[in-house]
N, C-alpha and C positions, 0 to 999 in steps of 0.2 A: 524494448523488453530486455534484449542482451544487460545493459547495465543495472537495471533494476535485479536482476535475475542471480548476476554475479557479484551485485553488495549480499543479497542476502544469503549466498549461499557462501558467500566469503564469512557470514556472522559465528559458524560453528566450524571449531576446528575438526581436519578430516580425521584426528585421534579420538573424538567426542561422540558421543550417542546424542546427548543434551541439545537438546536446539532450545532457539531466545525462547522466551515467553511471549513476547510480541514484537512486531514492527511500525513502523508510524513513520509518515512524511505530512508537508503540507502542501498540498498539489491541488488546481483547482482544473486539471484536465490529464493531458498523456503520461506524466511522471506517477502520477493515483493511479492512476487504471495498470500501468506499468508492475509496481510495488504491488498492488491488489492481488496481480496474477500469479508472481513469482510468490508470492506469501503463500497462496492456494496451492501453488502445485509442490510448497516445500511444507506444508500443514503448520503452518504455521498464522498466529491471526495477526489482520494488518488494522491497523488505523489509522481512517485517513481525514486531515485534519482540511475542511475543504471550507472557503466562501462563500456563504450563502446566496450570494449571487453567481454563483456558475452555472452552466447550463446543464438544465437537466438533464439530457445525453449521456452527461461524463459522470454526473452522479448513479445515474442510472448502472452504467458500465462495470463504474468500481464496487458499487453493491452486487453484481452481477456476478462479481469474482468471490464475493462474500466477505468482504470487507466491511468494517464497521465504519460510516461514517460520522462525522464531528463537526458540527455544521462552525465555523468563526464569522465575524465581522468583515466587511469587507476593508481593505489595510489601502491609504494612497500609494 
């Protein structure tokens, strides 16, 4: 969570009010749920770009944080 936490709070400078408009990774487990959480607690919305074949668990999780999922193709 630390890394996830400190990209996004690195995305606004601490002279800014303005924060992003969105965040987006493609994680199809701990890196998504990660980004999900720090998105949430910096109010900010994430999108999370996830393989349709992950397991429901991590889907579950990062929706849990309130994150928009994105479902892709599974890639070799």
């Amino acid at each position: 969570i630390r890394g996830a936490l400190n990209a996004v709070k690195g995305l606004t400078p601490a002279t800014s009010e303005e924060k992003p408009k969105a965040v987006v990774t493609h994680s199809s487990g701990n890196h998504g749920q990660a980004l999900a959480y720090a998105a949430k607690l910096e109010g900010i919305p994430a999108y999370i770009v996830v393989p349709e074949t992950a397991p429901n668990c991590k889907k579950l999780a990062i929706q849990a944080y309130g994150a928009s999922i994105v479902y892709s193709e599974q890639s070799d």
